[in-house]
TITORNU-477941 format. One record per residue (C-alpha): residue in three letters; residue number from 1; z, x, y. Coordinates in nm, 3 decimals. Example, Ala and Ser with C-alpha at 12.3 -4.5 7.8 and 13.67 -1.06 7.14 Angstrom:
# TITORNU-477941
<r code="ala" pos="1" c3="0.780" c1="1.230" c2="-0.450"/>
<r code="ser" pos="2" c3="0.714" c1="1.367" c2="-0.106"/>
# end
This chain:
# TITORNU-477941
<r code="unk" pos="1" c3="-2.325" c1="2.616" c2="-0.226"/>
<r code="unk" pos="2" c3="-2.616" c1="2.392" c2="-0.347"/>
<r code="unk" pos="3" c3="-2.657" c1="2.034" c2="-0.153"/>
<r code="unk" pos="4" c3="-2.514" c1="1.786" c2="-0.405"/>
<r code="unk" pos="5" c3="-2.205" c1="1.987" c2="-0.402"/>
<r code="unk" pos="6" c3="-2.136" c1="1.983" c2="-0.054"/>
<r code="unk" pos="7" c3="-2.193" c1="1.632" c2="-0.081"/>
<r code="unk" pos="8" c3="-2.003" c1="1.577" c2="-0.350"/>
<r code="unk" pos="9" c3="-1.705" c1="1.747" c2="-0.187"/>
<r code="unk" pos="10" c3="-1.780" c1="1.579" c2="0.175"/>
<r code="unk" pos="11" c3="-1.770" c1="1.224" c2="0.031"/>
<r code="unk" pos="12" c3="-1.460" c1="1.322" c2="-0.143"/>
<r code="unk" pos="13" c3="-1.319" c1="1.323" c2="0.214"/>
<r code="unk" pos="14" c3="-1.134" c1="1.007" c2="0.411"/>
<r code="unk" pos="15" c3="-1.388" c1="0.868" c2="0.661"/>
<r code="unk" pos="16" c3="-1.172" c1="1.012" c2="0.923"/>
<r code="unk" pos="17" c3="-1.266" c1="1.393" c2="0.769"/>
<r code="unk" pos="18" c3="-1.608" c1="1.327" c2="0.699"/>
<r code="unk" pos="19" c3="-1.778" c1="1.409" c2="1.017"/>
<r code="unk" pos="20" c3="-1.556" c1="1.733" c2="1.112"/>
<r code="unk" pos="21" c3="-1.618" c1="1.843" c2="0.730"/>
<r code="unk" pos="22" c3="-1.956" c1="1.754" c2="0.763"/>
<r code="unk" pos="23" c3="-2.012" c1="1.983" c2="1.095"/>
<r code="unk" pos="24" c3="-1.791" c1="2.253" c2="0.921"/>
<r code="unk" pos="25" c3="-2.047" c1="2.313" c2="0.603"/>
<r code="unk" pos="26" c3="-2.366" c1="2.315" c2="0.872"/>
<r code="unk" pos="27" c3="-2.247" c1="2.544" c2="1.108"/>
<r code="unk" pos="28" c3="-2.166" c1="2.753" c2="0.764"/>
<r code="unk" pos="29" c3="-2.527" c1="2.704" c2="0.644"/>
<r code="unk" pos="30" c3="-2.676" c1="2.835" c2="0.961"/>
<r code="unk" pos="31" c3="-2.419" c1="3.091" c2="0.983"/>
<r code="unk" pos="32" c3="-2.577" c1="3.178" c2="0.615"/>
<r code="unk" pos="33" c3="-2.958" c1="3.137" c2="0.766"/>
<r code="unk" pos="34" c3="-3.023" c1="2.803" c2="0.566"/>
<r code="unk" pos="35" c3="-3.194" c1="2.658" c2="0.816"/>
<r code="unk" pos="36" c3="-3.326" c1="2.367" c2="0.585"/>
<r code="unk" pos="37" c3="-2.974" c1="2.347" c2="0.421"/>
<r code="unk" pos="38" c3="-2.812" c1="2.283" c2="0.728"/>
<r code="unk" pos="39" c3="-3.102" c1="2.040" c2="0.834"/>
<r code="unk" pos="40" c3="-2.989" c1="1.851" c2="0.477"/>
<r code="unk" pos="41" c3="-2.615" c1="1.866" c2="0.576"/>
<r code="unk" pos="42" c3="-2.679" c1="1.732" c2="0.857"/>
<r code="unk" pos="43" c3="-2.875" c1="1.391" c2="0.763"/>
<r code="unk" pos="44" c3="-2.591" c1="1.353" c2="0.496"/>
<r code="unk" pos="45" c3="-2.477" c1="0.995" c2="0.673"/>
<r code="unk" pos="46" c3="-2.057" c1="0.901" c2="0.707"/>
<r code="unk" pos="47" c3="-2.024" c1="0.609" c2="0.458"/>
<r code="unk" pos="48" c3="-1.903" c1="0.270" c2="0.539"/>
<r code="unk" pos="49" c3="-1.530" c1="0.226" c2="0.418"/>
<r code="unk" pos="50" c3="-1.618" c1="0.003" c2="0.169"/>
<r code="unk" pos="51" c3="-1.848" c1="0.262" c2="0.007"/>
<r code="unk" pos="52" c3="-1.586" c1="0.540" c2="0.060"/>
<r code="unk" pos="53" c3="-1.342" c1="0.329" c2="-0.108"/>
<r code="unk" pos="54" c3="-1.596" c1="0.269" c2="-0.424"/>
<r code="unk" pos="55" c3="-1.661" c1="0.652" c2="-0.442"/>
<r code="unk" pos="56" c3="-1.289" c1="0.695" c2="-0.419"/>
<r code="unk" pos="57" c3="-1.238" c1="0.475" c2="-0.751"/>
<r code="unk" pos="58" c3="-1.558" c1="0.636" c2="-0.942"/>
<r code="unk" pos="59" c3="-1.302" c1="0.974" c2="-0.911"/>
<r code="unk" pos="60" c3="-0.980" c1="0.839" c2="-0.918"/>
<r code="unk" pos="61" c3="-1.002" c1="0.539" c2="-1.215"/>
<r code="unk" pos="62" c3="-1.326" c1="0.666" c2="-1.341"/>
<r code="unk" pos="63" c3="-1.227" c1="0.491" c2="-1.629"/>
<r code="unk" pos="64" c3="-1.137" c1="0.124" c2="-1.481"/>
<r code="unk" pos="65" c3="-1.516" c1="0.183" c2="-1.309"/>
<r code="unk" pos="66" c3="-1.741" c1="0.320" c2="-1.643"/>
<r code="unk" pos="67" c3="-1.565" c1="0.009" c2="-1.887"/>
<r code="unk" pos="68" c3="-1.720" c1="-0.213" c2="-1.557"/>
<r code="unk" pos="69" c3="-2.047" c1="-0.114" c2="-1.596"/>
<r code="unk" pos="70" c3="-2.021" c1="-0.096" c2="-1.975"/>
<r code="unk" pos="71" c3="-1.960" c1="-0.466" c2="-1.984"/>
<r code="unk" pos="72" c3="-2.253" c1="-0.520" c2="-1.716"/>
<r code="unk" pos="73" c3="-2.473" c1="-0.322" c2="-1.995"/>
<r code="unk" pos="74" c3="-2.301" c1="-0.549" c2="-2.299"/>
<r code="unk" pos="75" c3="-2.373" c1="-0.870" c2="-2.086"/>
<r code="unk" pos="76" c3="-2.747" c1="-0.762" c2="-1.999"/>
<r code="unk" pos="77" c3="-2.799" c1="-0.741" c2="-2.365"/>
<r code="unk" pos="78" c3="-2.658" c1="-1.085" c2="-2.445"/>
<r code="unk" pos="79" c3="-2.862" c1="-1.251" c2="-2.139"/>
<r code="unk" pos="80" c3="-3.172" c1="-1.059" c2="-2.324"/>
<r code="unk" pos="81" c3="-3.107" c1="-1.223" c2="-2.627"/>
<r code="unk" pos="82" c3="-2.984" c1="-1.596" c2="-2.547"/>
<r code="unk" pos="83" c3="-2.607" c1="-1.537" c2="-2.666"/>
<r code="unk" pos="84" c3="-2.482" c1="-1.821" c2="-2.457"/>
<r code="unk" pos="85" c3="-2.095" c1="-1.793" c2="-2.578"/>
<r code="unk" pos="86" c3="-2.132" c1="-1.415" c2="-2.533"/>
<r code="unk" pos="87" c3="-2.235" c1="-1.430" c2="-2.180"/>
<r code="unk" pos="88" c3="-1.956" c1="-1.651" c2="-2.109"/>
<r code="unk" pos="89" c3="-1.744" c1="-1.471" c2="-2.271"/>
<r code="unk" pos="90" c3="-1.820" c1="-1.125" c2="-2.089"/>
<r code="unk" pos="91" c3="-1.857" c1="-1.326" c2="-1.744"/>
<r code="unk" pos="92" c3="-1.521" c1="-1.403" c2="-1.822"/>
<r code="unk" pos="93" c3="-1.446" c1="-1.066" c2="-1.882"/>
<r code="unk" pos="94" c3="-1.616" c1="-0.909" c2="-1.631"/>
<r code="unk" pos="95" c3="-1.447" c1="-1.144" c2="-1.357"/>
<r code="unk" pos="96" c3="-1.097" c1="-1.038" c2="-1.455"/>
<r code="unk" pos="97" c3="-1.157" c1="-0.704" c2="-1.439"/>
<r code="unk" pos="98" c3="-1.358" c1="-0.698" c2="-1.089"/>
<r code="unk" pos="99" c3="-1.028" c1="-0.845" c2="-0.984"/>
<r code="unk" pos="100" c3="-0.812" c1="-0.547" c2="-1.125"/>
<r code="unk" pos="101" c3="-1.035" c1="-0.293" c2="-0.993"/>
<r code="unk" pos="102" c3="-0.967" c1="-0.460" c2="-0.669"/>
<r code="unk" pos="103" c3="-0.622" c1="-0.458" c2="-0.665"/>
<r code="unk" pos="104" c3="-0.640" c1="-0.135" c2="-0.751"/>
<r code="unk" pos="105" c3="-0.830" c1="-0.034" c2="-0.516"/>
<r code="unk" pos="106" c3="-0.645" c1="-0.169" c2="-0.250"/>
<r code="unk" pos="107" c3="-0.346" c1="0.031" c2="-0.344"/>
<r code="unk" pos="108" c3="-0.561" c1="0.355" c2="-0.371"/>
<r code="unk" pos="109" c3="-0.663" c1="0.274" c2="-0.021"/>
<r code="unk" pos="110" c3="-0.302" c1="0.318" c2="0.078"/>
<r code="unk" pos="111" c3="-0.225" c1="0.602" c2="-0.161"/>
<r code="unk" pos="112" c3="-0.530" c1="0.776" c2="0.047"/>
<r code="unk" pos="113" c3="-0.346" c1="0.682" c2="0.361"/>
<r code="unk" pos="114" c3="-0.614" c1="0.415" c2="0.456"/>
<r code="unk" pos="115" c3="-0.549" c1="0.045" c2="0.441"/>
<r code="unk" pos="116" c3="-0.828" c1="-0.208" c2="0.310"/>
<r code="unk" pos="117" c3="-0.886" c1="-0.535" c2="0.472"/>
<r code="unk" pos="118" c3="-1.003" c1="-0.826" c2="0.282"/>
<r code="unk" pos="119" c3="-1.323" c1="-0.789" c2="0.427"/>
<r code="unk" pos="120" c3="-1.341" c1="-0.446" c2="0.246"/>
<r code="unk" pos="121" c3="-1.241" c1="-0.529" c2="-0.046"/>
<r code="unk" pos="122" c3="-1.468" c1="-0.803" c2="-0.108"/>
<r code="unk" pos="123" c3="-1.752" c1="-0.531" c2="-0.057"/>
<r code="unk" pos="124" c3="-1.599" c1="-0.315" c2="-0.325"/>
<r code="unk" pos="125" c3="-1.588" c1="-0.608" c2="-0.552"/>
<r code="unk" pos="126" c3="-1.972" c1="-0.719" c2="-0.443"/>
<r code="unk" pos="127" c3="-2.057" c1="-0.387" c2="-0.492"/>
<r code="unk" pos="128" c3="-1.933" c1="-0.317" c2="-0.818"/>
<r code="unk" pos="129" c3="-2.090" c1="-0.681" c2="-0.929"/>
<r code="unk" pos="130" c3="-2.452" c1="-0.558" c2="-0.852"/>
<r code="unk" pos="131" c3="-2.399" c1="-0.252" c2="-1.069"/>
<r code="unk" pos="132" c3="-2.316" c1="-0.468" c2="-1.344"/>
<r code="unk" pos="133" c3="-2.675" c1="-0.695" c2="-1.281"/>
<r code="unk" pos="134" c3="-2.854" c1="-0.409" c2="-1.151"/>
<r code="unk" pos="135" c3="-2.913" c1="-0.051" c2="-1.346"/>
<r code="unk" pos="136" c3="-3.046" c1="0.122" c2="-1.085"/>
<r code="unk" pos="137" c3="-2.716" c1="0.002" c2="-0.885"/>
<r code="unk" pos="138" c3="-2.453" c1="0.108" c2="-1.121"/>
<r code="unk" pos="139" c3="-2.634" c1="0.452" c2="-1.180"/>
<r code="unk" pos="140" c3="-2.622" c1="0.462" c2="-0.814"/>
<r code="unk" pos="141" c3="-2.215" c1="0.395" c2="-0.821"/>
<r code="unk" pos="142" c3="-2.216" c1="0.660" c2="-1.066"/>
<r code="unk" pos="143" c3="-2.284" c1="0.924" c2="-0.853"/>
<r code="unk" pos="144" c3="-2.000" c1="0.885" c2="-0.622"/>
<r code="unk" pos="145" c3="-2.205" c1="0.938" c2="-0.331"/>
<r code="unk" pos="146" c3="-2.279" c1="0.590" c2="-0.167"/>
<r code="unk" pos="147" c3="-2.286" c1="0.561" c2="0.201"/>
<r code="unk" pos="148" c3="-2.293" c1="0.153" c2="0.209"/>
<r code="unk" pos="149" c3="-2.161" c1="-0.102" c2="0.033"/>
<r code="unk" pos="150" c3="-2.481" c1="-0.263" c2="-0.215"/>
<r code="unk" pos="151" c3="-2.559" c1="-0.642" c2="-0.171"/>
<r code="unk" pos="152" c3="-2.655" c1="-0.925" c2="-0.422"/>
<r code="unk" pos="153" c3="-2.923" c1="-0.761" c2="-0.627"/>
<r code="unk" pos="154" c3="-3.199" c1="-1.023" c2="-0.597"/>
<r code="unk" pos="155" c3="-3.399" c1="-0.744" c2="-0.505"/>
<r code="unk" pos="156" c3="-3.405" c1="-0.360" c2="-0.631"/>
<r code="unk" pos="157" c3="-3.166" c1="-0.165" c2="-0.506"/>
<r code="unk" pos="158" c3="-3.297" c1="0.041" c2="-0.209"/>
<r code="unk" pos="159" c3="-3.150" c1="0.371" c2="-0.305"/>
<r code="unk" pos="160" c3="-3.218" c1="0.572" c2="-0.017"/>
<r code="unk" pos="161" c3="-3.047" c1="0.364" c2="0.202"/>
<r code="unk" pos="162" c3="-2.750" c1="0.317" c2="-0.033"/>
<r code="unk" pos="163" c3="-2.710" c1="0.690" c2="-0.164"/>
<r code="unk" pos="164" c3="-2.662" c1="1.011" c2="0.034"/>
<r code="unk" pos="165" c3="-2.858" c1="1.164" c2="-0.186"/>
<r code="unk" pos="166" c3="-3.110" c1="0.956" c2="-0.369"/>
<r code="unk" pos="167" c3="-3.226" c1="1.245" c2="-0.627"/>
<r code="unk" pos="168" c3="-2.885" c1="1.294" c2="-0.725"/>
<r code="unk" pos="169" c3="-2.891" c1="0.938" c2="-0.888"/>
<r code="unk" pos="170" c3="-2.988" c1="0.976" c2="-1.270"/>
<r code="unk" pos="171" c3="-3.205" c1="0.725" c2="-1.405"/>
<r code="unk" pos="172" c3="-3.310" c1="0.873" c2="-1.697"/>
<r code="unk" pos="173" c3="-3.101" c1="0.660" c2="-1.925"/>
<r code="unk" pos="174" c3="-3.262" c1="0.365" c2="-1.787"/>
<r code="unk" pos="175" c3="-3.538" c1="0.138" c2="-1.981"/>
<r code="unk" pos="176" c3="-3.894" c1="0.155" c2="-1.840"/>
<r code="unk" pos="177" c3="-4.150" c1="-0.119" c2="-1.873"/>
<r code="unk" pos="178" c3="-4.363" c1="-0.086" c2="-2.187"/>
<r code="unk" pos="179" c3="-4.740" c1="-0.161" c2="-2.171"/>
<r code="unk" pos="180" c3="-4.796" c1="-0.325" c2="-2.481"/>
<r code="unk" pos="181" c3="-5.151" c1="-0.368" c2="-2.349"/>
<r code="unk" pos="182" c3="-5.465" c1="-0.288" c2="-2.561"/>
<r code="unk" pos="183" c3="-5.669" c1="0.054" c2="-2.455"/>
<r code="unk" pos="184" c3="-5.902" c1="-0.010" c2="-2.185"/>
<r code="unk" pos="185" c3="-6.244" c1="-0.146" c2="-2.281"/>
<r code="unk" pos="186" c3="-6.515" c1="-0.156" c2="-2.064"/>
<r code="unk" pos="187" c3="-6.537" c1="-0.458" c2="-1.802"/>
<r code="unk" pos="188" c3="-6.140" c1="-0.491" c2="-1.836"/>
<r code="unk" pos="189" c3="-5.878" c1="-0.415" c2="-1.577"/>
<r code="unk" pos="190" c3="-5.729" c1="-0.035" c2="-1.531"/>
<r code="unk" pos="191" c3="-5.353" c1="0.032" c2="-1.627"/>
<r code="unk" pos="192" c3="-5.311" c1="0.016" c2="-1.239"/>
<r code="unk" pos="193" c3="-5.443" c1="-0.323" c2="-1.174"/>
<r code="unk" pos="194" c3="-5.236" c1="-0.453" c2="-1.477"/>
<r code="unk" pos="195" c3="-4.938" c1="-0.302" c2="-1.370"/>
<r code="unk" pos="196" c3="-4.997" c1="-0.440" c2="-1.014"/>
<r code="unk" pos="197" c3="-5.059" c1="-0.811" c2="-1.193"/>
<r code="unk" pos="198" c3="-4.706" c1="-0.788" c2="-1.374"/>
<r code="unk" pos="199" c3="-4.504" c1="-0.624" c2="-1.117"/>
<r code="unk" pos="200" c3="-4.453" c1="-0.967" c2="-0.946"/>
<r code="unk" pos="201" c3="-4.384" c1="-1.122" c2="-1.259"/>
<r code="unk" pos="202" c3="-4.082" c1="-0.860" c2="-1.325"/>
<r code="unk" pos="203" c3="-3.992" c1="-0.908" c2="-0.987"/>
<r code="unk" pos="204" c3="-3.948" c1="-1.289" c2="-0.997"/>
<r code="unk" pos="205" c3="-3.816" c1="-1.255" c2="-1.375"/>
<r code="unk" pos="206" c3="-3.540" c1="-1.049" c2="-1.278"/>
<r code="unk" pos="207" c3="-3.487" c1="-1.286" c2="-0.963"/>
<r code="unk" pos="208" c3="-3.452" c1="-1.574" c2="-1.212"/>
<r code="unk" pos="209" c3="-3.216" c1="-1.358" c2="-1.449"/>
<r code="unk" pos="210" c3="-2.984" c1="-1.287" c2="-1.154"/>
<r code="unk" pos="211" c3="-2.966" c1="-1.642" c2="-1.028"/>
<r code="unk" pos="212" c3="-2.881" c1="-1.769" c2="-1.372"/>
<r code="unk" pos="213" c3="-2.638" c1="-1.481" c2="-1.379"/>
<r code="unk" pos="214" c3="-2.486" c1="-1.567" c2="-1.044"/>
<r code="unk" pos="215" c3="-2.491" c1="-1.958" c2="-1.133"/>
<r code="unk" pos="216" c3="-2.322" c1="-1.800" c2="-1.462"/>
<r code="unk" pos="217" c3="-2.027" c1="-1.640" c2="-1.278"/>
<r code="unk" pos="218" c3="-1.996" c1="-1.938" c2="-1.026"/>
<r code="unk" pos="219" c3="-1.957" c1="-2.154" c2="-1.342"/>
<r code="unk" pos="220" c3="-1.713" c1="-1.979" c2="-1.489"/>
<r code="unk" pos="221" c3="-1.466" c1="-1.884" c2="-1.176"/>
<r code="unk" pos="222" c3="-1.472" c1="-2.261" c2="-1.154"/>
<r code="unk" pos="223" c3="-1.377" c1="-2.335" c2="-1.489"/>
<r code="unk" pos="224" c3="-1.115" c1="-2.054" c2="-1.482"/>
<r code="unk" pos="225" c3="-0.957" c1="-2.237" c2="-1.157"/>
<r code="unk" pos="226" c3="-0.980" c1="-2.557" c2="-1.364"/>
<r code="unk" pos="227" c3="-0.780" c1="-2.372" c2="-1.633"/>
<r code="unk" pos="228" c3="-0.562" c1="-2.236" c2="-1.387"/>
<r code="unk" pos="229" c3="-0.422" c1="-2.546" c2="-1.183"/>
<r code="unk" pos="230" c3="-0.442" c1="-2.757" c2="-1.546"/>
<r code="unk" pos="231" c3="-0.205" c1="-2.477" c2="-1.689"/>
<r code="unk" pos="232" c3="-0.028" c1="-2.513" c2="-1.394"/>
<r code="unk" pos="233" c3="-0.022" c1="-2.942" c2="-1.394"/>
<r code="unk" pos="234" c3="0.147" c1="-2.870" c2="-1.772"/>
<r code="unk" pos="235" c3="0.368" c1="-2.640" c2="-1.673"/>
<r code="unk" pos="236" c3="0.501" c1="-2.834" c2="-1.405"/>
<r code="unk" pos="237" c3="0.507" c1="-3.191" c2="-1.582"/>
<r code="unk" pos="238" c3="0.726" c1="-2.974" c2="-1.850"/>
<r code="unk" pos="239" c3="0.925" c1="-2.841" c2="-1.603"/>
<r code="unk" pos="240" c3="0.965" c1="-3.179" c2="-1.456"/>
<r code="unk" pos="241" c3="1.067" c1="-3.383" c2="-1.762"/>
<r code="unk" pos="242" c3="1.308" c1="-3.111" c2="-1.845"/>
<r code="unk" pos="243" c3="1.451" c1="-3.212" c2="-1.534"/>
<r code="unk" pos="244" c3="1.397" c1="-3.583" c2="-1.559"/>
<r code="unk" pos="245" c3="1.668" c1="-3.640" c2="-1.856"/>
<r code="unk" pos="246" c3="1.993" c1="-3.479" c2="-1.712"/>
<r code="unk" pos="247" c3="1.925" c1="-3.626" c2="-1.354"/>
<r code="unk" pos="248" c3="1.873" c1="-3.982" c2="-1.547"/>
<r code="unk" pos="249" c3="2.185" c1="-3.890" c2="-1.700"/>
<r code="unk" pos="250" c3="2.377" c1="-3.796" c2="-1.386"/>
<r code="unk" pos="251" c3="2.251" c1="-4.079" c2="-1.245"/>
<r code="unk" pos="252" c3="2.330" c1="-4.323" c2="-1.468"/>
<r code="unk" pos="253" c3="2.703" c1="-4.147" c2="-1.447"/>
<r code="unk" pos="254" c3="2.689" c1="-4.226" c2="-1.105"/>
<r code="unk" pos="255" c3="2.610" c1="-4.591" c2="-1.117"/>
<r code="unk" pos="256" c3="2.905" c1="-4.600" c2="-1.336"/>
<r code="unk" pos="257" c3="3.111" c1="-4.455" c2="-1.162"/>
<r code="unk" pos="258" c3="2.979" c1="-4.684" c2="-0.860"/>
<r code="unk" pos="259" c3="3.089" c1="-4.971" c2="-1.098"/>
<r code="unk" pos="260" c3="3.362" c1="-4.826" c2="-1.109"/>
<r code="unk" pos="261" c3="3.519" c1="-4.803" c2="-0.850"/>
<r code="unk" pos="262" c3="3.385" c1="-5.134" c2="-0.756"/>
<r code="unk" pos="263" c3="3.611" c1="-5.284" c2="-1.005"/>
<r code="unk" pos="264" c3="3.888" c1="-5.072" c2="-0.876"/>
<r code="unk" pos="265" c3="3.782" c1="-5.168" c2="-0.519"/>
<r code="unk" pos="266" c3="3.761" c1="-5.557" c2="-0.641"/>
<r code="unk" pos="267" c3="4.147" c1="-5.516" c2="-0.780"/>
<r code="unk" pos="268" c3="4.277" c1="-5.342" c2="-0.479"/>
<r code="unk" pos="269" c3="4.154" c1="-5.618" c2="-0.290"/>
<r code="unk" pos="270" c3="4.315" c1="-5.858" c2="-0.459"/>
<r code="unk" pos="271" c3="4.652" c1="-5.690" c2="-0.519"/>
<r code="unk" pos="272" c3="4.642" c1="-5.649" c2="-0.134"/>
<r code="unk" pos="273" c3="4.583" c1="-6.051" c2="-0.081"/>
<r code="unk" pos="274" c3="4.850" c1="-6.078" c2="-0.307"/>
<r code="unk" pos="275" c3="5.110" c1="-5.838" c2="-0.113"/>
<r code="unk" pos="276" c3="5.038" c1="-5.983" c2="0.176"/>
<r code="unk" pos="277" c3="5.091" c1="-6.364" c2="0.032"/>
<r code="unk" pos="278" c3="5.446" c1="-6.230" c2="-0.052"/>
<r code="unk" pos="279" c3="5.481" c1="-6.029" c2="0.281"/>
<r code="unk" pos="280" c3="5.452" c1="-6.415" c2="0.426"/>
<r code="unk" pos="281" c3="5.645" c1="-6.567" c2="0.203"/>
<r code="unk" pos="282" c3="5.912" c1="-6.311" c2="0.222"/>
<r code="unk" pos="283" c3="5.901" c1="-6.346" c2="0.657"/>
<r code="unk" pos="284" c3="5.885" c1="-6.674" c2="0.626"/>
<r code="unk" pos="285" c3="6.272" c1="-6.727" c2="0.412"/>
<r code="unk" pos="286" c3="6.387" c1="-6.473" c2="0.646"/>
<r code="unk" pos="287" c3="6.358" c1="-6.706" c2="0.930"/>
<r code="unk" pos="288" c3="6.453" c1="-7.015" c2="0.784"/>
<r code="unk" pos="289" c3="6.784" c1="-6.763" c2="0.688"/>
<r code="unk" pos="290" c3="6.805" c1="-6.687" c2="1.032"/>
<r code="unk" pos="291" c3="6.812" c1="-7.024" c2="1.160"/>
<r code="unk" pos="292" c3="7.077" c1="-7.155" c2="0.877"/>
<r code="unk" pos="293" c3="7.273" c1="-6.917" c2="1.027"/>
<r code="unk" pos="294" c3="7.250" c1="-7.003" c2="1.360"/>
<r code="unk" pos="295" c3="7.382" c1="-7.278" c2="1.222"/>
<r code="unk" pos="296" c3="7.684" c1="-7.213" c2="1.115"/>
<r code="unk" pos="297" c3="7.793" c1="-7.018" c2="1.401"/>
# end
């Protein structure tokens, strides 16, 4: 069995298989005589769960991870050509679906029988950013066989210390710089020398490009929270002036019926004052009875 195939089936693994697996296929390879085979086997490094947890989406929603890096390629095109309602547009885009993919990868973390901490999770989402900014990153996601989680791509993406096996990443799809440049005349600079001169100049424009991009997606998660606790503000000013008229209502019941039975209290009062007026009066015949008859006798 060739290299990228035992890699591809080690880093289909759990973390927790990787290394037995891993010393399984070399002792196989020098059981076999493959010396250098095993040798390869053996640098193949355990990735970080983070990474795992990418290479577990590239095979399990291959599909939720390839429309991810098709918008990265969509909103590279509109950055190239100044489409400022575009890039907003697929920032947008791009934003809600980095936060699918990560909810979705958290449950495949469990389905897997492996539980993703927030710490995790925000790799997998950092990760799969940079391979929408970076080509060279998402060709590297591609391949299923990262062994770290990749960074911010203000620099290029260091594929040998990203991918088990860099040569197994295919950049052949990807754009090289064209040399526009006149042929060499005598007295002028070689092809090297220019291509030394404008390497820094790529490097800092694609520095710029990512900056913008990141200042881009910091923009617009700021204007979606906006949106959100706006949406929410309406929602709950609705919700409380649906409530507002039948509590007026009930209230306005109640101070009537406080009114009420303040008249009702008011006329009780009084019919009591009266009753006990005639109580008095009534005691007060009965004695002068009483003594008539005393009287008498």
């Amino acid at each position: 069995m060739p290299l990228d195939a035992i890699a591809a089936e080690l880093y289909g693994l759990t973390p927790d298989q990787f290394t037995a697996a891993r010393g399984q296929q070399v002792a196989e390879a020098r059981a076999h005589g493959d010396k250098t085979l095993a040798a390869e086997i053996q640098r193949l490094r355990k990735p970080s769960t983070a990474a795992w947890l990418v290479n577990m989406l590239v095979r399990h929603r291959a599909d939720d991870v390839a429309a991810i890096l098709r918008l990265g390629e969509s909103l590279h095109r509109a950055q190239e050509q100044l489409d400022a309602p575009t890039m907003r547009e697929l920032t947008t885009q791009r934003q809600a679906q980095l936060r699918s993919v990560s909810r979705q990868a958290s449950e495949l973390a469990e389905q897997l029988g492996s539980r993703a901490s927030a710490a995790v999770l925000d790799d997998v989402t950092q990760t799969l950013q940079t391979a929408t900014v970076d080509a060279t990153a998402a060709a590297a996601v591609r391949t299923g066989l990262l062994i770290t989680a990749l960074s911010s791509p203000l620099q290029p993406t260091d594929l040998a210390g990203a991918v088990a096996i860099p040569g197994a990443v295919d950049l052949s799809g990807l754009r090289q710089p064209q040399d526009d440049d006149a042929p060499v005349r005598a007295g002028r600079k070689t092809d090297r020398d220019r291509a030394a001169h404008r390497a820094p100049n790529r490097a800092a424009d694609r520095r710029k490009r990512v900056e913008a991009q990141q200042r881009a997606d910091a923009a617009t998660e700021r204007a979606a929270e906006a949106q959100q606790q706006l949406d929410e503000a309406v929602r709950l000013l609705g919700e409380l002036g649906s409530r507002r008229e039948p509590l007026e209502q009930e209230l306005s019941d109640i101070r009537d019926a406080i009114a009420d039975l303040d008249r009702r209290q008011g006329s009780a009062e009084r019919d009591r004052a009266a009753a006990e007026r005639r109580a008095g009066d009534a005691k007060r015949r009965e004695e002068q009875a009483r003594k008539a008859l005393d009287r008498l006798g």
